[in-house]
C-alpha positions, 0 to 999 in steps of 0.5 A: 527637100523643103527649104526650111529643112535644107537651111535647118541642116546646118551641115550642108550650110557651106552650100548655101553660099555656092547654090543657086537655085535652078527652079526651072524645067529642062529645056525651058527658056526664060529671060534671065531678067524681066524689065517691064514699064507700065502705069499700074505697078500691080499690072507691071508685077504682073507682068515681069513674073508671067515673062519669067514663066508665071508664079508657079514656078516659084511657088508650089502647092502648099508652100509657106511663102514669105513676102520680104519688102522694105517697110523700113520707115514711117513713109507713104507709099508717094514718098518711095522709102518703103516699098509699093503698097499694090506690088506687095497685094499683087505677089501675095495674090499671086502666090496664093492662087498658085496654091501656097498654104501661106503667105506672110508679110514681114520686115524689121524696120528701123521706125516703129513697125506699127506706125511703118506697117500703116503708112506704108500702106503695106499692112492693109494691101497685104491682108486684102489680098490674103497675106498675114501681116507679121510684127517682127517678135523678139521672141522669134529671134535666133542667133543662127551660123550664118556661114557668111566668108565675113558675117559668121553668126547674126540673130536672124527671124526664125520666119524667114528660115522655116519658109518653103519659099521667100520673095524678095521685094525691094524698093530701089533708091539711094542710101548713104553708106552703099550709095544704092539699098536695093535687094541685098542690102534689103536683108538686113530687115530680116535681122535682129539685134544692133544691126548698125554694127554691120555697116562696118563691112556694109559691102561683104555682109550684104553678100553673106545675107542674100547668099543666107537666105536664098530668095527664089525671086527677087522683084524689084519695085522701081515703079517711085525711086528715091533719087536723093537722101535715101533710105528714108527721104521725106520730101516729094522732091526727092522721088522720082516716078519710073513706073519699072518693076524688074524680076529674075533669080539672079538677085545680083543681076537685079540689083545691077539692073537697079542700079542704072536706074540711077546712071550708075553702072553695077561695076561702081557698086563695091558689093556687085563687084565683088559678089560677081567676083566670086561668082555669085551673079552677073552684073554685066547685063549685055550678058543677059537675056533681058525681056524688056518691054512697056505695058 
């Protein structure tokens, strides 16, 4: 069954909180994390997806692929509020060569979107690699059962839930409601709407969205951090170059991986602790089978 068609049936919507994915071949083994280090963040990309097994096991012929990084503010790319520019090309790419019919590139940002598409360097680097660049349109928006324990309906983009396959591409750094705004909480760009009344209940409603929409894969763009006033920063002072990508399909484990990247342990983030309370991912990484290594 396609994924837009599986989201499409609202009757089975229950499941969506409880599924998670299991892309990959009986009997095959694969680190549940994939944590590379290297100086080029397209070779690190690369990298992390071959230790998982390569794109093709996330992306099938003929897919219509969505590409999700955080494009959400008026930066360059040296500024790390958005996320890198060439870990964006390099998903794009790979996803094409395994043969997606398409792939877009989309975000809902909090600046003006023609203005963060272009600084960000996220526009050009995806449409060099053969992505199609997509505005968030209004027109586009619909307010869908989310079937969330705490989030129940939202305006969501209607690209997101007719895509066979979404990857998930966060940039990691601090934010000052949730301390850190990493995968989950990368969500909220898929959204319309007052997004602003959801910071109410910041920790619950990012666990409603990533458990909505399902990534089949998140990378996580560690290769500049932004160690202090985040999301938006501004200032060179605040980044700091950790030249990390880390991948896997378990998105709660990828944020806990995250989060140490600021000495912060995953259990002191109220919305990891309770995702991995209720079952939706790990967060204690002595658990995990982590291939770890520097390129």
């Amino acid at each position: 069954m396609k994924r837009r068609e599986f989201i499409k049936d609202l009757a089975l919507g229950s499941l969506l909180f409880k599924f998670q994915p299991d892309l990959f071949a009986q009997g095959q083994k694969f680190p549940d994390l994939a944590w590379i280090k290297g100086e080029s963040p397209a070779q690190i990309t690369k990298e992390a997806i071959s230790s998982l097994g390569g794109i093709q096991r996330f992306v099938s012929k003929g897919d219509v692929v969505i590409v999700k990084p955080n494009i959400g503010w008026d930066r360059t790319p040296k500024q790390a509020a958005c996320t890198n520019p060439q870990v964006v090309k390099t998903l794009v790419e790979l996803s094409l060569g395994a043969g997606a019919k398409e792939v877009k590139v989309i975000d809902n940002p909090c600046n003006p979107a023609q203005r963060t598409y272009a600084r960000s360097g996220i526009a050009a680097a995806a449409k060099e690699a053969g992505g199609k660049v997509l505005f968030p349109n209004p027109h586009k928006l619909k307010k869908m059962s989310l079937n969330g324990k705490w989030l129940k309906e939202w305006e969501v983009y209607t690209d997101f839930v007719e895509a066979d396959k979404i990857i998930n591409v966060p940039i990691a750094k601090t934010h000052s409601l949730s301390r850190l705004t990493m995968g989950m909480k990368n969500w909220l760009g898929a959204l319309g709407g007052n997004r602003n009344q959801l910071h109410q209940k910041l920790d619950q409603v990012m666990i409603d969205l990533a458990a909505f929409f399902k990534p089949c894969l998140t990378v996580m763009d560690g290769y500049r951090i932004l160690i202090r006033n985040g999301p938006q920063g501004g200032r060179l002072s605040d980044v700091e170059l950790f030249k990390t990508v880390v991948a896997g399909v378990d998105y709660v484990a990828v944020d806990a991986a995250g989060a140490t990247f600021f000495d912060i342990q995953p259990q002191d983030l109220p919305y990891l602790q309770i995702a991995h309370q209720m079952g939706v991912g790990e967060i204690n990484l002595e658990k995990l089978k982590i291939e770890k290594r520097t390129v």
